[in-house]
C-alpha positions as CSV (number, residue, x, y, z in Angstrom):
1,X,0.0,0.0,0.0
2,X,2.6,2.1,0.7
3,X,4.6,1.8,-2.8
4,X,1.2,2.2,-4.4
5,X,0.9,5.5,-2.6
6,X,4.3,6.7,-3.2
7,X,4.4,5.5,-7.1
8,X,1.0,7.7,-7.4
9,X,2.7,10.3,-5.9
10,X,5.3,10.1,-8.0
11,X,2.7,9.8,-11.2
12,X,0.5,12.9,-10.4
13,X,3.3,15.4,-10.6
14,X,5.3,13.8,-13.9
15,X,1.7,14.1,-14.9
16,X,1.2,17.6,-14.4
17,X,4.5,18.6,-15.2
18,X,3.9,16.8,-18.8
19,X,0.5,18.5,-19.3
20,X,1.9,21.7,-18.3
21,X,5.1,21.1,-20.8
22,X,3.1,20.1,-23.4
23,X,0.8,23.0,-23.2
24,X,4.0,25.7,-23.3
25,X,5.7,24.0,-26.0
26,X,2.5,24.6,-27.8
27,X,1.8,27.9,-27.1
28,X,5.7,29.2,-27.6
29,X,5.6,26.8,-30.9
30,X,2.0,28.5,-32.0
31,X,3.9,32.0,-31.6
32,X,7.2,31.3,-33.3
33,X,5.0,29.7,-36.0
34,X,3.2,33.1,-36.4
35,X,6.2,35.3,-36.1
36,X,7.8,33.3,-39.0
37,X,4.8,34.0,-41.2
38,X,5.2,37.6,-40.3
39,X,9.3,37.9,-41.1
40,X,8.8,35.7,-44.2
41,X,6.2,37.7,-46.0
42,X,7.3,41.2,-44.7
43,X,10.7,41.3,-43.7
44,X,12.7,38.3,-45.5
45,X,14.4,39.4,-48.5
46,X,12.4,38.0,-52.4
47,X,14.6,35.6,-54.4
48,X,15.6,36.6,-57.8
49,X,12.9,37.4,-60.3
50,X,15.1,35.4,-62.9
51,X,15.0,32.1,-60.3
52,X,11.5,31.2,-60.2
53,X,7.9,32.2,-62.3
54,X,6.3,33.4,-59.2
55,X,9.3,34.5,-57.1
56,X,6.3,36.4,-54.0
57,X,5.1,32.6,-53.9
58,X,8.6,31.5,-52.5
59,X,7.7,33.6,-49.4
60,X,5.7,30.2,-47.9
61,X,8.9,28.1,-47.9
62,X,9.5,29.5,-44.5
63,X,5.8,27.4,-43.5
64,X,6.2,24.6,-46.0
65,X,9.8,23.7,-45.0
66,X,9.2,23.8,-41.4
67,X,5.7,21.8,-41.7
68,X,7.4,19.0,-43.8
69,X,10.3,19.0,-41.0
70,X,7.6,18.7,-38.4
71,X,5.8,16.0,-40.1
72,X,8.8,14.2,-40.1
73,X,9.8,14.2,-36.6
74,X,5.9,13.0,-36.3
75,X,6.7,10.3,-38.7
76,X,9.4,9.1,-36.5
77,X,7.4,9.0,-33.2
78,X,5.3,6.8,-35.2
79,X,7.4,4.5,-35.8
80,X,8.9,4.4,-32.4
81,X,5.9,4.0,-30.5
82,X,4.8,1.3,-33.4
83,X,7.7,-0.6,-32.6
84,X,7.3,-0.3,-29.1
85,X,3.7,-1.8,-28.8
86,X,4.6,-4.5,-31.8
87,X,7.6,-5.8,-30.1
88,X,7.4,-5.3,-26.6
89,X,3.3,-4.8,-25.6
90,X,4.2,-1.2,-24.5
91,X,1.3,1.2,-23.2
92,X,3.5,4.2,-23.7
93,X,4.2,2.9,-27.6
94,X,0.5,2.5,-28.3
95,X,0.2,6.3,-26.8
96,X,2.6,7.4,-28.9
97,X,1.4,5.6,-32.0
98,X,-1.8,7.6,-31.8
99,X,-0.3,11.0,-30.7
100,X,2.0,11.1,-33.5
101,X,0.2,9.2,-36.0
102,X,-2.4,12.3,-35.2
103,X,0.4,15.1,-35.2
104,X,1.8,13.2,-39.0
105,X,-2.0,13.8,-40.6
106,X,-1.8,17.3,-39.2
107,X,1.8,18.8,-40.0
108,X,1.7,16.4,-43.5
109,X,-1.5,18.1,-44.6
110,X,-0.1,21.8,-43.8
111,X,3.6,20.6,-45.9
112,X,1.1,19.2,-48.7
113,X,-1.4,22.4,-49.0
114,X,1.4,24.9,-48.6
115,X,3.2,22.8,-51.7
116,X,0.4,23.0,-53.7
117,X,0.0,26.9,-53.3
118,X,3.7,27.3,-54.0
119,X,3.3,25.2,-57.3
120,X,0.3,26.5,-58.2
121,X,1.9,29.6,-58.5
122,X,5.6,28.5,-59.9
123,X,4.4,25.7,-61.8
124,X,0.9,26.0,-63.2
125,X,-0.3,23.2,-61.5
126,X,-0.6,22.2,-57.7
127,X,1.3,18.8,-58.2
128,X,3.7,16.8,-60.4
129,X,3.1,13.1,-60.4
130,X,6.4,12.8,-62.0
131,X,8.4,13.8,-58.6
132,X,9.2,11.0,-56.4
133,X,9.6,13.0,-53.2
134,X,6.4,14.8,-53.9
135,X,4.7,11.5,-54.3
136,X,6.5,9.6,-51.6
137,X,5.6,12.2,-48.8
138,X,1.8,12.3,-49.9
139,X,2.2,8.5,-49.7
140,X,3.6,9.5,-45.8
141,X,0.2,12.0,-45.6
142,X,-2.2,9.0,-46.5
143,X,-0.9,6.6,-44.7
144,X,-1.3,9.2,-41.4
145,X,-5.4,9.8,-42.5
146,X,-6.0,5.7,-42.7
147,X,-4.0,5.1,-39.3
148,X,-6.1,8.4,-37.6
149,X,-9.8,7.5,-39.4
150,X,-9.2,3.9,-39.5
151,X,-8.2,3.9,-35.8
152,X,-11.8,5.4,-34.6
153,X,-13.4,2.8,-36.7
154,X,-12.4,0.2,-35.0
155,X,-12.9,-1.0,-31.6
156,X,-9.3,-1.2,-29.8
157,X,-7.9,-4.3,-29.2
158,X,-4.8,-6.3,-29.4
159,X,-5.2,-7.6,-33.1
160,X,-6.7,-4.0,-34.0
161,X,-3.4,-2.7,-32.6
162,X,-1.2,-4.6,-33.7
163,X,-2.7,-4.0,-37.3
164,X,-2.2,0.0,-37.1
165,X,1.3,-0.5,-35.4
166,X,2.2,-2.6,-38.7
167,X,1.5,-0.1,-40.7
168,X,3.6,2.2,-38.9
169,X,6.3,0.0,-38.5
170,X,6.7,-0.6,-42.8
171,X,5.7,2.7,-43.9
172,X,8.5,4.5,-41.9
173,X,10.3,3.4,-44.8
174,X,9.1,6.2,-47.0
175,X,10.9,8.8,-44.9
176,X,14.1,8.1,-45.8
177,X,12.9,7.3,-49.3
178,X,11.8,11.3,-49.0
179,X,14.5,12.7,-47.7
180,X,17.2,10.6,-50.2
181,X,14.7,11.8,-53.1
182,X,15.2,15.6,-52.3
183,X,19.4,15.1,-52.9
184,X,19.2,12.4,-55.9
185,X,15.7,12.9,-58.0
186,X,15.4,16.2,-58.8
187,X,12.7,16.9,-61.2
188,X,10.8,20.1,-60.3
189,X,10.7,20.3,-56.6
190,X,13.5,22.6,-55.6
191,X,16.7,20.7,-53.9
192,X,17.6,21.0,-50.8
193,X,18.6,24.8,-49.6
194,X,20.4,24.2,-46.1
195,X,24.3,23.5,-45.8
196,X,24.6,22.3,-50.0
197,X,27.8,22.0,-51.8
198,X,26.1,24.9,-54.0
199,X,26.3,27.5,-51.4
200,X,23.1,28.1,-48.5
201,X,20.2,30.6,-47.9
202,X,21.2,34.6,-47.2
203,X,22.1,34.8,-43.7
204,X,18.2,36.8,-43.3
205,X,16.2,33.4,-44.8
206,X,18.3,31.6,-43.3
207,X,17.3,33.0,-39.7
208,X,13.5,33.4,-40.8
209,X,13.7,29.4,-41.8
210,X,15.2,28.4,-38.6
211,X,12.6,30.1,-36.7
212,X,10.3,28.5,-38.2
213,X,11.9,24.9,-38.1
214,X,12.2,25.6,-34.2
215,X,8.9,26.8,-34.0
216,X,7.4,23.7,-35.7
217,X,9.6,21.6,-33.6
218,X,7.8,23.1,-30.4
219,X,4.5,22.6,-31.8
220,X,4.7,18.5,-32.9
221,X,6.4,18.0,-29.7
222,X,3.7,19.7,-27.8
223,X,1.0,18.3,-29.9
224,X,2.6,15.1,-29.7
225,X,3.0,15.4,-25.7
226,X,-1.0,16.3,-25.1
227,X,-1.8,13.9,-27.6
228,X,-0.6,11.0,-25.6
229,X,-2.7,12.8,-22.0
230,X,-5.7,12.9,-24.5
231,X,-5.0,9.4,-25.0
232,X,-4.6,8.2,-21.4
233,X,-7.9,10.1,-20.5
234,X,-9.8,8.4,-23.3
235,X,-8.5,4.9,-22.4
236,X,-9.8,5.5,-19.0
237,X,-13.0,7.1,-19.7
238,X,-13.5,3.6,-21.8
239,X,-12.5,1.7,-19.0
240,X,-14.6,3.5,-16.3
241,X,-17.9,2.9,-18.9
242,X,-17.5,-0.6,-19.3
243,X,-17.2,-1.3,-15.3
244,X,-20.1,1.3,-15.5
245,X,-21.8,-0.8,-17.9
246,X,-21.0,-4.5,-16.0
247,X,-22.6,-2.8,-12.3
248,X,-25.4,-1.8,-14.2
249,X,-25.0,1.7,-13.0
């Protein structure tokens, strides 16, 4: 009784001290996120009219580089907490598979949408089906709305589980597919812009698009951190309904 009562007192304040993290991580990432809007479309320096068709459309690379780099730390969670329930029946894992699988839908749509603007404007057309990392990563972005929807179809359970886990598990092995196809298959899609043997951003984008890829690092952590409370809660709400349900109450 007494290591029950010290181990809840131990819980309640990691608890707390999670909630209140996540919350702050949010709220700083939320702000960052806005202030790198801000410096990107009115204080960043415009790229050369002779680079790009459209060059006012580059302006939301400082959202859609960020995004996709958040989506990809979400990507990863994924798979770590898929792995984690798979292999080893974690609690925590199956958390973390549904925070982050949640977090991937969101930051993957915002990298998709903000993409299609920018080629909208550059290209003509919102999306080449040509590009394997623009292709790849939408792969990513679907594969985060069928683990999300397909999740609160089902009823959870162990095989349920351990079906979504799969998925996570094998289609982490699109984001290093992505991230090889921005050096090696360059089509349309810009290369990458960060520390190339072709020179890097002025020292302005450059601070702009770090602010932002702090910012968004805030906010999937955050997200990711009061996804898994919203999780916990849920699971017990569940449980506390079906003793509800057996007492007849």
């Amino acid at each position: 009784m007494g290591n029950s009562c010290r181990q809840i007192g131990i819980v309640l304040p990691l608890g707390g001290i999670m909630r209140d993290l996540g919350t702050l991580l949010i709220m700083s990432g939320f702000a960052g996120a806005g202030l790198t809007l801000w410096l990107g479309l009115a204080w960043a320096p415009s790229v050369s009219i002779d680079a790009f068709e459209a060059p006012i459309s580059q302006k939301i690379f400082y959202w859609h580089v960020p995004s996709a780099w958040a989506a990809m730390i979400a990507f990863t969670l994924l798979f770590i907490g898929s792995l984690a329930w798979f292999i080893k029946r974690k609690e925590w894992g199956w958390n973390l598979h549904v925070a982050s699988s949640e977090a991937s839908l969101a930051f993957g749509l915002m990298a998709v949408w903000s993409g299609c603007i920018w080629g909208a404007a550059e290209w003509g057309v919102p999306w080449d089906w040509t590009d394997i990392r623009l292709n790849t990563f939408a792969l990513l972005t679907l594969l985060a709305i069928f683990l999300v929807l397909g999740r609160k179809s089902q009823p959870d359970g162990i095989e349920t589980r351990d079906t979504f886990a799969t998925f996570g598990i094998y289609g982490f092995v699109l984001v290093p597919i992505t991230y090889l196809a921005t050096r090696f298959w360059q089509i349309r899609h810009p290369g990458p812009v960060v520390a190339t043997s072709e020179g890097s951003l002025n020292s302005d984008m450059g601070m702009v698009l770090a602010l932002g890829a702090i910012s968004f690092t805030m906010l999937v952590i955050g997200h990711t951190i009061c996804g898994i409370r919203l999780t916990k809660m849920e699971s017990r709400l569940i449980e506390i309904q079906d003793i509800m349900d057996k007492e007849g109450i």
